[in-house]
N, C-alpha and C positions, 0 to 999 in steps of 0.2 A: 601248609594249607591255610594255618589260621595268619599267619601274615600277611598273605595277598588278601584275605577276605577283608582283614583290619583295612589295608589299606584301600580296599576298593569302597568302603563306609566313608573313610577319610576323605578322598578324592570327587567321589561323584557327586556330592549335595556342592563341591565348588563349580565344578563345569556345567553342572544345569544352572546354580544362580548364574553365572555370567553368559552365558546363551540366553537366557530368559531378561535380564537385565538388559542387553544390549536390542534385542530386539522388541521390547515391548515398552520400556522404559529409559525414553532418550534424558540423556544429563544435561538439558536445557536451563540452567540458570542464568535470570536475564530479567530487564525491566521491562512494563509494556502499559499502555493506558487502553481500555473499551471509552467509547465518547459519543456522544449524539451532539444534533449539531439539533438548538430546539427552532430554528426560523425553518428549514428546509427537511428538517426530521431526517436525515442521511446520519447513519451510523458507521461507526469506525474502529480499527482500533489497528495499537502500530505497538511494534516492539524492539530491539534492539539487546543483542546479543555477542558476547564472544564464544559462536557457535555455528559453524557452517551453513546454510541455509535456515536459518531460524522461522522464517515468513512459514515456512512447508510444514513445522513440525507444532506452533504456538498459536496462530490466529486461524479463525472462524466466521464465518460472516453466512447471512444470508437475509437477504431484503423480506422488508415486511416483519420480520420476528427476531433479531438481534446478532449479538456479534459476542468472543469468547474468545479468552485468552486462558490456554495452558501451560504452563511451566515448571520449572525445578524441575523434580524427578519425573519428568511429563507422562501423563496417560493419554494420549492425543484422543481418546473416546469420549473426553468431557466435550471435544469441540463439537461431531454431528451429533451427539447425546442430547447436548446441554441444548442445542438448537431444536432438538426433533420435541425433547420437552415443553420448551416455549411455545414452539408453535401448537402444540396441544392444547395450550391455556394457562399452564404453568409460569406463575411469573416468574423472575431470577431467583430468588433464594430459597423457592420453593422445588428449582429443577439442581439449581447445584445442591439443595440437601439431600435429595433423593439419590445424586451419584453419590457426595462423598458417604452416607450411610450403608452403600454395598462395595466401597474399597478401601479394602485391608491398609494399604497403602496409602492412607488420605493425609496421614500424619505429613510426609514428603510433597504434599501436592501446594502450589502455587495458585489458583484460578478467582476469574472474574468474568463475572455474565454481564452484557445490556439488554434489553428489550426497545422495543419500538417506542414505550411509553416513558422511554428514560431511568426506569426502575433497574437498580444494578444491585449485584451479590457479589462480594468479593471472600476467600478461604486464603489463610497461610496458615498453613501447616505447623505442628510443633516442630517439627525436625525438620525443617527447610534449614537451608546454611544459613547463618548470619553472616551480612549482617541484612534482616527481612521483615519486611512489613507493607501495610496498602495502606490506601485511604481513599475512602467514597467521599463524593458528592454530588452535586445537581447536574444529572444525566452525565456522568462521570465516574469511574475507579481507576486508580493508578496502583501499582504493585510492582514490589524488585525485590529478589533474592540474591544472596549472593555478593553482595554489594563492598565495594569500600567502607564509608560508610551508612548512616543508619539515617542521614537528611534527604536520602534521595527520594524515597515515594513524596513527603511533604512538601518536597522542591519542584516537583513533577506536578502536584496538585495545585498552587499556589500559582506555576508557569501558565498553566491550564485554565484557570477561574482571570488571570487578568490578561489573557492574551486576547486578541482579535481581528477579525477576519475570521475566514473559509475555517471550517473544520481540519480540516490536512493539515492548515499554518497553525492552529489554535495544539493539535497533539504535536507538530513537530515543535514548539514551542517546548513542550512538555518534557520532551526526550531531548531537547539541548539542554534543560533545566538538571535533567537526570549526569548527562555527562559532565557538565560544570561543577556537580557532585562529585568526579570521578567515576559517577558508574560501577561495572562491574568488575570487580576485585581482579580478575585474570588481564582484563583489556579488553578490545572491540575487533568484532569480525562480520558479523551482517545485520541486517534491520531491513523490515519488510511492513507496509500498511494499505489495508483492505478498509474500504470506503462501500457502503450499499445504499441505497434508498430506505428508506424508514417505510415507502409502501410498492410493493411489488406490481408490476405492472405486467409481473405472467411470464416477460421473456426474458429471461436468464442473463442475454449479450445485452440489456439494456438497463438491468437491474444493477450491477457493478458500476461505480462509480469513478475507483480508482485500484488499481491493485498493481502495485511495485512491490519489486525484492532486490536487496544487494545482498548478492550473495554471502562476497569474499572482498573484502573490503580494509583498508587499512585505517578509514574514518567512515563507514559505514552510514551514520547520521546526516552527515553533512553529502555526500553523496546522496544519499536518498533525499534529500532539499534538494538536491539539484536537479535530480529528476520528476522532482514535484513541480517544479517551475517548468519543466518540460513538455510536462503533460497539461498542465495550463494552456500554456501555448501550443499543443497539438489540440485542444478543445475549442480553441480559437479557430484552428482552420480548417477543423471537422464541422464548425460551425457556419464557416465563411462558405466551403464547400456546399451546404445544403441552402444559404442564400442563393449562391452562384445559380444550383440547380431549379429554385423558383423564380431566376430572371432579375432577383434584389440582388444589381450588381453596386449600387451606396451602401448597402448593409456590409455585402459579401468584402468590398473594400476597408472598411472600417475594423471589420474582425480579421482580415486578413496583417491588418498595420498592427492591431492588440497583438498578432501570434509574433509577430518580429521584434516586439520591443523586449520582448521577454525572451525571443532568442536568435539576434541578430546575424548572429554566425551562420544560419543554417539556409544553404539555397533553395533549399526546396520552396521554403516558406516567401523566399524573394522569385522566385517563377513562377509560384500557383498567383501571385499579386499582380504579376507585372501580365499574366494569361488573362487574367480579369480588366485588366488597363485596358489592353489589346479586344477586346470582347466590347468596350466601352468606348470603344474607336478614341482613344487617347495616347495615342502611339507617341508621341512626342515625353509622353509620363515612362511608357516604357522604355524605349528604348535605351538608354542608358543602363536599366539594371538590366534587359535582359544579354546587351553587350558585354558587361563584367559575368554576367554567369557564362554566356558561349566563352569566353576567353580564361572561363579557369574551367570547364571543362566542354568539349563541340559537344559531347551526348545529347546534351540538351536540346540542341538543333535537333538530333534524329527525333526526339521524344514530342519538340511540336510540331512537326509533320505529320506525327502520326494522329493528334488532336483533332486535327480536320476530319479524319474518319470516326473517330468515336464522336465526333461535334459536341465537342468540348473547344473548341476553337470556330467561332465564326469570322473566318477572313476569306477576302478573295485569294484565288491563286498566285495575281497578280501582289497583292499585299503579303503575301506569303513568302513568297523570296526577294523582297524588301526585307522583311525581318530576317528570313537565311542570310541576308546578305551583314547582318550587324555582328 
């Protein structure tokens, strides 16, 4: 009897740590920068991981009141914590002292707060892996654990301060700076970056600015630039679209040609242009590209006949199947 009971002492304090580890405590070590952009006040913040969906379990965001990255041995409750604090009035380093002072666990923790007004806190922990360390500066924290070596937050901060343009180029800047370090001791597997407004406008779908994830990825970084440049160019013709809709078909043109230069491949963005030509009675501009789209796929035909009925297409009938006929 006293042998099973030994052994049941021995055994069980291991099965609850690893139940409890696993599901409250992801092994997220990984680099990531919080950043304000100060002309446009949109905050940010990106990170990059050899770790399955990283974007899900490390970034935070919420327009109007800041943005938070948790890491290492992550406690994902610094992220809606750290945010619900700010927004009460707490600046950063007054909301991240208040969490790591009630967990036991702060030694293991990673984190970095922004606020709207550019004020950041950043925590590493004594017991984070090395090789680890952050560095603040102006409307800026950059932090990595786990690391190769020990130049990468420094090289992430330095990428940061001389880069320019958009906020998204200015941190992905940051995070090539980190990988040309080597990065994270293991290798790379996803990277995710949330962009918000620095002032909230109330509706939620209008307050996000930008928010990609690569999941699973074998250059994750560099992926996630290519989708940044994608989403440019979908802003482009999300924007051309709503000229199109007040009748500004030189505007709607103009923004329509910005979304192609940046991603020439894609037909959609050559049909919604050549719909707008055709709207503008320049059929002679269209015809041509909408000939190469009908001829790499006819769908397209079925999709502008049906234009006529939502009148998104003003043409006669007769102008109608002139173009069916291209």
């Amino acid at each position: 009897m006293k042998k099973y009971f030994l052994l049941f002492l021995v055994f069980l304090p291991a099965i609850s740590f690893s139940q409890s580890f696993k599901k409250s405590e992801p092994f997220t070590h990984t680099y990531s920068i919080v950043a304000r952009d100060s002309v446009t006040g949109d905050m940010g913040v990106a990170v990059q991981s050899h770790w399955f969906n990283v974007g899900g379990i490390v970034i935070y965001g919420e327009a109007g009141v800041g943005v938070v990255a948790t890491q290492s041995l992550v406690n994902p409750s610094y992220g809606p914590k750290g945010l619900a604090l700010m927004s009460q009035g707490l600046d950063p380093q007054q909301a991240l002292d208040a969490l790591l002072a009630n967990d036991s666990g702060q030694m293991y923790r990673q984190v970095a707060f922004l606020n709207s007004k550019g004020q950041v806190a950043a925590h590493t922990g004594s017991l984070c892996i090395a090789e680890a360390g952050h560095r603040k500066g102006k409307n800026f924290s950059v932090q990595a654990n786990m690391m190769l070596n020990n130049t990468v937050w420094n090289a992430m901060a330095e990428a940061f301060e001389e880069a320019t343009g958009s906020l998204s180029e200015r941190m992905l800047a940051a995070m090539k700076a980190a990988e040309n370090e080597r990065g994270d001791i293991r290798g790379k597997q996803s990277a995710a970056i949330l962009i918000v407004k620095g002032k909230s406008t109330g509706n939620s779908w209008e307050d996000t600015v930008m928010d990609l994830r690569v999941e699973d990825h074998e250059n994750p970084t560099q992926e996630l630039e290519r989708l940044i440049q994608i989403h440019k160019a979908y802003d482009f013709m999300n924007k051309g679209d709503l000229a199109m809709e007040k009748g500004d078909s030189v505007e709607a043109e103009k923004l329509y040609l910005n979304a192609q230069k940046l991603f020439p491949e894609n037909l959609e963005m050559q049909y919604w242009y050549a719909i707008n030509l055709l709207n503008n009675k320049q059929f002679e501009k269209a015809e041509p590209i909408l000939k190469s789209i009908f001829k790499q796929n006819k769908d397209w035909k079925t999709l502008t006949s049906r234009l006529i009925v939502s009148k998104l297409l003003a043409v006669s009938n007769e102008e109608l199947q002139q173009i069916l006929s291209w």
